[in-house]
C-alpha positions in Angstrom: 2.3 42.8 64.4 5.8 44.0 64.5 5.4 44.1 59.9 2.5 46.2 60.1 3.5 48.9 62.8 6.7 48.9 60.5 4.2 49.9 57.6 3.1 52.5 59.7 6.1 54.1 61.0 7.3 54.3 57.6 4.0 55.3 56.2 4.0 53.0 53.1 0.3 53.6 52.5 -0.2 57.2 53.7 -1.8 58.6 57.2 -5.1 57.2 56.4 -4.4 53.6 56.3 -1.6 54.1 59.1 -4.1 55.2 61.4 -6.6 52.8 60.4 -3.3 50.1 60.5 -2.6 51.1 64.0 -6.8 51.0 65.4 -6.3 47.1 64.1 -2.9 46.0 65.6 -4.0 47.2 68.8 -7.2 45.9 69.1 -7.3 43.1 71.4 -7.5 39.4 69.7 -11.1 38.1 70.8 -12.3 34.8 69.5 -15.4 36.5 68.7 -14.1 39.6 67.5 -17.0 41.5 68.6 -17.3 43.5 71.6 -19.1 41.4 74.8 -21.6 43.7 76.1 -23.9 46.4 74.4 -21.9 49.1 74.4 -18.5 47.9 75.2 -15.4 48.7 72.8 -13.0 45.6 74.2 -14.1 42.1 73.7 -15.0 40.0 76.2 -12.6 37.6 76.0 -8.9 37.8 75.4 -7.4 35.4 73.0 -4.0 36.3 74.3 -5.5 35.6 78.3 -6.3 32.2 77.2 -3.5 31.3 75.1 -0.1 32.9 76.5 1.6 36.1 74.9 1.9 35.9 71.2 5.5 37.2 71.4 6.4 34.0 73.7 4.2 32.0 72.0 5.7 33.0 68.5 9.2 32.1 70.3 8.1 28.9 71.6 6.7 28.0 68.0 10.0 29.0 66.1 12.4 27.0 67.9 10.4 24.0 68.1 9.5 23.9 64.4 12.2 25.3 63.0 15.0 23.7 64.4 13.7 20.6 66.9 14.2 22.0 70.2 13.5 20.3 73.4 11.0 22.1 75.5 13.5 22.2 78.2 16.3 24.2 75.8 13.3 26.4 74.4 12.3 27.3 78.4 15.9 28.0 78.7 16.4 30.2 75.4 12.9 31.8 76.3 14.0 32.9 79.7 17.3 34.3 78.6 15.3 36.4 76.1 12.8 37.6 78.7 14.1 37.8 81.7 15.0 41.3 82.2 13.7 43.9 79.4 17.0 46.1 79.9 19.0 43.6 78.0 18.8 43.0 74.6 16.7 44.6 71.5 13.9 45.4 70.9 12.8 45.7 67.2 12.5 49.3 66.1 9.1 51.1 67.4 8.4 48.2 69.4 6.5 50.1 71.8 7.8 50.9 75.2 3.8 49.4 77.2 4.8 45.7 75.0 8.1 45.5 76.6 7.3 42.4 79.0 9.8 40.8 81.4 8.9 37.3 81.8 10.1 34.9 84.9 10.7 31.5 84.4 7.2 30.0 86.2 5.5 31.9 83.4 7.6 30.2 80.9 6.8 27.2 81.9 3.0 27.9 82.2 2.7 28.7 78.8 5.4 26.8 77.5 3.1 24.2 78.7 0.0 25.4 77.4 1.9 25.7 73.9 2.6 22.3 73.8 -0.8 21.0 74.6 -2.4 22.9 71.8 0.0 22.7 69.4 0.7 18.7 70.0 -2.2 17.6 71.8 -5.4 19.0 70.5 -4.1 19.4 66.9 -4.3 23.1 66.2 -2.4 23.3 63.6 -3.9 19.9 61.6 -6.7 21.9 59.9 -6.0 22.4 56.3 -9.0 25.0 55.3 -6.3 27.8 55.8 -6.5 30.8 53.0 -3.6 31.4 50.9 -0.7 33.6 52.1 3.0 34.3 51.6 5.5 32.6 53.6 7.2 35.4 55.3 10.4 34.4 57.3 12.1 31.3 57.6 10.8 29.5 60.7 8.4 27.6 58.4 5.0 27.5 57.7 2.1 25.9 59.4 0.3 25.4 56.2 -1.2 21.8 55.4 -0.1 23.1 51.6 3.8 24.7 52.8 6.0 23.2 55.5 4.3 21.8 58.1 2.5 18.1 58.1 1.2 17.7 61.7 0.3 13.9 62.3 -3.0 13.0 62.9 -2.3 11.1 66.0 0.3 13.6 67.2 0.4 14.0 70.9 1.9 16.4 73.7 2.9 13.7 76.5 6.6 13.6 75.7 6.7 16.9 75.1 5.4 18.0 78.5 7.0 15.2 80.1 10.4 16.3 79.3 9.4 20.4 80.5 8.0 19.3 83.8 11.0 16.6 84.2 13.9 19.3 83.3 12.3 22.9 84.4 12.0 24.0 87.6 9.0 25.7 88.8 11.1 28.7 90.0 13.9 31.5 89.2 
């Protein structure tokens, strides 16, 4: 998200594809991708709702893949980053509504969520992906790039060592 509002602050494709950039990036994520009810312009679902904030969960993925962390340290390093949205940076034209303080409990939460679905119910194993660039260098999840999930890969440790070394509260 953050690439393609850059696009369209700096106008790379002109004002017609900027606007038409910026109806897609802040469309809400729906599973369906089609609105729920005759009528309705939001989805019914939320993908975001079920799965945690794709900021956080971006983070979470990052320093797990990229350079091993334990849960615990990631909960940690996510906190720091989170915790109040008057320190730090934001990326240029980040806009001001996405600037989210998050709280340790809700770190954990879907800290915990991240593991299970990235470790226990193999999200990441299919290999019918399209083909794309590698942008950054956190690593792909692509069956074909960096990543090689093992069939028989499972969250237990991983959640184990959250719930054992992060404390439910502030």
């Amino acid at each position: 998200q953050y690439l393609i509002r850059w696009v369209i602050g700096t106008n790379q494709f002109g004002d017609a594809a900027s606007a038409t950039l910026l109806s897609i990036v802040e469309t809400e994520i729906s599973p369906e991708l089609v609105p729920g009810k005759e009528g309705d312009l939001e989805p019914s679902q939320s993908t975001e709702a079920k799965i945690g904030p794709y900021p956080l969960q971006d983070f979470h993925l990052y320093y797990i893949t990229r350079f091993g962390f334990r849960p615990s340290k990631v909960a940690f390093l996510a906190w720091s980053a989170w915790h109040d949205t008057r320190i730090g940076a934001f990326p240029d034209g980040y806009p001001d509504a996405k600037r989210v303080a998050y709280d340790l409990p809700v770190v954990k939460k879907w800290l915990r969520e991240f593991l299970w679905r990235f470790f226990q119910t193999s999200q990441f194993k299919r290999s019918c992906v399209p083909n794309s660039p590698k942008v950054g260098s956190g690593g792909s999840l692509s069956p074909r790039g960096d990543w090689r999930a093992p069939s028989d890969g499972e969250s237990t440790a991983w959640i184990a060592e959250l719930v054992r070394n992060v404390p439910d509260g502030e």
